[in-house]
C-alpha positions in Angstrom: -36.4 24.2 44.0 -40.3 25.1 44.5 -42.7 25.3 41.2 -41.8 29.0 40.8 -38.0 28.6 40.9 -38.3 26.0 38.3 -40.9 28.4 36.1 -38.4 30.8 36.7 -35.3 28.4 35.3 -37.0 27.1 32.3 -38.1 30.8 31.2 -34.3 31.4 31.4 -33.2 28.7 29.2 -36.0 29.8 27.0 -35.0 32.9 26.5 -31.8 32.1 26.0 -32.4 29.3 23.7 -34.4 32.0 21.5 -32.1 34.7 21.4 -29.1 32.2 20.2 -32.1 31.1 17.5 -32.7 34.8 17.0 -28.8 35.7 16.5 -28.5 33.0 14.3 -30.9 33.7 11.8 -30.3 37.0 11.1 -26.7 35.6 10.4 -28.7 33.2 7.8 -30.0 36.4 6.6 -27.6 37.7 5.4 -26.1 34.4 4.1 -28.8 33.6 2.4 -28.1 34.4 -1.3 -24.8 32.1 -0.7 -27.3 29.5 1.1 -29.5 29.6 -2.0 -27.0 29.0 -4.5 -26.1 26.0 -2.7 -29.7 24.6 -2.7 -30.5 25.2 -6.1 -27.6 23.9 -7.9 -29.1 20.5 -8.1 -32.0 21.9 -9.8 -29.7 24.0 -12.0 -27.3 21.1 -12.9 -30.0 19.5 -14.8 -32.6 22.6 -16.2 -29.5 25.2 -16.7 -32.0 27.8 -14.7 -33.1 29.5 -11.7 -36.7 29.4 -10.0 -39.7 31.5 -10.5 -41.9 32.9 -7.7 -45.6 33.9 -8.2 -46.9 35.3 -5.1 -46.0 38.9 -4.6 -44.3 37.9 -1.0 -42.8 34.4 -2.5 -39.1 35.9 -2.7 -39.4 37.5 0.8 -40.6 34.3 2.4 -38.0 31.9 0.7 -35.7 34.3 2.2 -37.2 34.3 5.6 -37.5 30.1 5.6 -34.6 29.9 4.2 -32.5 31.9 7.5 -34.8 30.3 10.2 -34.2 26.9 8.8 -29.5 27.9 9.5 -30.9 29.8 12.1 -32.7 26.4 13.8 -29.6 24.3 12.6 -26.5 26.7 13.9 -28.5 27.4 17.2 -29.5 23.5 18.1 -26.8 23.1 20.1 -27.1 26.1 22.3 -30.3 25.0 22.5 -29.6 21.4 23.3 -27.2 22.4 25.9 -30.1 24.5 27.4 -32.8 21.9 27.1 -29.7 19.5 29.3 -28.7 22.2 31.6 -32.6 22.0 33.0 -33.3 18.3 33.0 -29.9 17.4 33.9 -30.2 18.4 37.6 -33.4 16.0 38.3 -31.4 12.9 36.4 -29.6 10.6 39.0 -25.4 10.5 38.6 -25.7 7.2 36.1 -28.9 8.7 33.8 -26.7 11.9 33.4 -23.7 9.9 32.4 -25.6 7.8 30.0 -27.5 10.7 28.3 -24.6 13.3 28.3 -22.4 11.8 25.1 -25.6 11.5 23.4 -26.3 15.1 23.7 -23.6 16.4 21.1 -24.2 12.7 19.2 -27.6 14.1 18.3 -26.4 17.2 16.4 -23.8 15.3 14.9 -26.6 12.8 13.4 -28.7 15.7 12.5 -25.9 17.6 10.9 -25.0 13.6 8.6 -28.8 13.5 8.2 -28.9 16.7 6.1 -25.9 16.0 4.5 -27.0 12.7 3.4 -30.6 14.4 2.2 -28.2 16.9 -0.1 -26.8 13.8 -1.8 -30.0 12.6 -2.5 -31.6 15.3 -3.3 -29.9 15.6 -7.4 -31.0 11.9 -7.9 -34.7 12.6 -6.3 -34.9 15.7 -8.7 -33.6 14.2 -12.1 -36.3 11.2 -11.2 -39.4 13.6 -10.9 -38.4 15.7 -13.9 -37.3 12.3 -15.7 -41.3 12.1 -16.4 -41.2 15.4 -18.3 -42.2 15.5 -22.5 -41.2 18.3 -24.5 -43.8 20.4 -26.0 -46.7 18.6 -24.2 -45.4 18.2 -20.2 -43.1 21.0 -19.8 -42.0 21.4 -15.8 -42.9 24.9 -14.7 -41.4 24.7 -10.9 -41.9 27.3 -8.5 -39.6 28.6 -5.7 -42.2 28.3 -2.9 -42.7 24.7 -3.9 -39.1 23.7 -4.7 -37.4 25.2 -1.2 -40.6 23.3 0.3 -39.3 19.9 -1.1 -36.0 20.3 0.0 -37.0 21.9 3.4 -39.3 18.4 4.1 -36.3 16.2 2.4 -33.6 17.5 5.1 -35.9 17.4 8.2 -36.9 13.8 7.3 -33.7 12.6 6.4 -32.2 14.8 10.2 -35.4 13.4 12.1 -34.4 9.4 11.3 -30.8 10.4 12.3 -32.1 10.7 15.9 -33.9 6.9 15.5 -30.5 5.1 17.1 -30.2 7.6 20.4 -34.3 7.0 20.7 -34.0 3.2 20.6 -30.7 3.5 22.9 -32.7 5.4 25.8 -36.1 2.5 25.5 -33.0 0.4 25.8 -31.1 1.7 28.6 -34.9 2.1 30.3 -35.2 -1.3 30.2 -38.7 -0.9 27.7 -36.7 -2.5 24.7 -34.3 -5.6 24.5 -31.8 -6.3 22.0 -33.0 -10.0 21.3 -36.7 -8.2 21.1 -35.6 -5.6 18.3 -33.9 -8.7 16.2 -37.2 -10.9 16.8 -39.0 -7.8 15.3 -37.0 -7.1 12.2 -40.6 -8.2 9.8 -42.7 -5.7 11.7 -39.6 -3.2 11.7 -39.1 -3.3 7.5 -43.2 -2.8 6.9 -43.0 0.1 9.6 -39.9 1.7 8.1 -41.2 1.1 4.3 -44.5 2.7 5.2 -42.4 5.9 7.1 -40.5 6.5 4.4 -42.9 6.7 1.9 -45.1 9.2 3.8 -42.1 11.4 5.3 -40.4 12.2 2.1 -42.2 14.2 0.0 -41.9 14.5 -3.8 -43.7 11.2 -4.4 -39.7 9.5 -6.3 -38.8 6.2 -5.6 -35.1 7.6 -4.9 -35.3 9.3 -1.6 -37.8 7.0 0.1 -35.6 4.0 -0.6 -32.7 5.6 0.5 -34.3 6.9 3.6 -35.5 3.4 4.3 -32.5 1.8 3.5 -30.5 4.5 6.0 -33.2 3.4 8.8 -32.5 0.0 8.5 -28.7 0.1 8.4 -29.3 2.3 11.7 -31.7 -0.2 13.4 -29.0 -3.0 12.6 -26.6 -1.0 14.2 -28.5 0.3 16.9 -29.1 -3.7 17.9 -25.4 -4.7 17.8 -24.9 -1.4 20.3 -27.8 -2.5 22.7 -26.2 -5.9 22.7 -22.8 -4.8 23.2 -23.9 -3.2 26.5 -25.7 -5.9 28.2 -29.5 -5.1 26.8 
């Protein structure tokens, strides 16, 4: 294919992958009251209320973040088969055959990273507002920051899913060893202590230390895998 053919592909699955993110979120639109009730009822559980907005737009914006955030989630893998459907042909027979399983692996890890942020999420909650008093420090939390917190929590937590498929491509690349990633595992811990710390946001001790701990159990894993196939 000359440069213009291939302009001319990669504006298709573009287009594409927009419109199934378009289609999408206007679905989340309208699921969005059902949506909300499902991300506040951690917050609920332990205030027995809803959220206050501020800001004249607040309401519409939650809304709005809210469907694009489904709408990014139910679309990835249209737009993961896209994204293959254009690289694929410039891959040789075996990097096709070891990237292809990976492909629907990677929403499946994004999909258990959310769900696993969800969990977490109560416990990270009742920790910040643990620090409340009565009648002196009296929690006032607002919509715009709450849906921020959670929205940061699940992309963290649906990012690090992806860390086993990264380390299996250096692997299969020949840029990482197995016996390598076990003779790093001190440099490994720091690194993935000093991640999680920054990537969650909140400033608890809960979901960092989960997060880390989910890392590591995925880097041990990860290793045994490499091994297992001859890296």
């Amino acid at each position: 294919m000359s440069l213009v053919d291939h302009l001319a592909e990669l504006r298709r699955r573009v287009l594409i992958s927009v419109a199934a993110f378009g289609v999408a979120s206007v679905i989340g639109w309208f699921l969005e009251p059902r949506l909300l009730e499902v991300l506040i009822a951690p917050l609920r559980e332990l205030t027995g209320e809803g959220l206050r907005f501020i800001g004249l737009g607040d309401a519409f914006a939650i809304r709005l973040r809210i469907s694009l955030l489904f709408g990014l989630v139910a679309a990835m893998p249209v737009i993961l088969l896209q994204g293959w459907l254009f690289v694929s042909p410039g891959l040789t027979s075996r990097e096709r055959s070891v990237a292809r399983p990976w492909l629907p692996l990677s929403y499946l890890f994004m999909l258990l990273g959310a769900a696993v942020a969800y969990v977490v999420l109560p416990f990270a909650v009742q920790f910040l507002l643990g620090f409340a008093q009565p009648g002196t420090l009296e929690p006032l939390i607002t919509a715009s920051e709450y849906f921020g917190f959670v929205t940061s929590l699940i992309l963290a937590f649906g990012l690090v899913m992806q860390f086993p498929i990264l380390l299996t491509f250096l692997a299969e690349a020949g840029i990482v060893h197995s016996g390598r990633l076990r003779s790093s595992r001190r440099y490994v811990i720091l690194a993935i202590a000093v991640f999680a710390a920054v990537a969650t946001p909140g400033g608890d001790l809960v979901s960092p230390a989960i997060l880390g701990g989910v890392m590591y159990v995925l880097y041990e894993l990860t290793i045994q895998f490499i091994r297992r196939r001859g890296h």
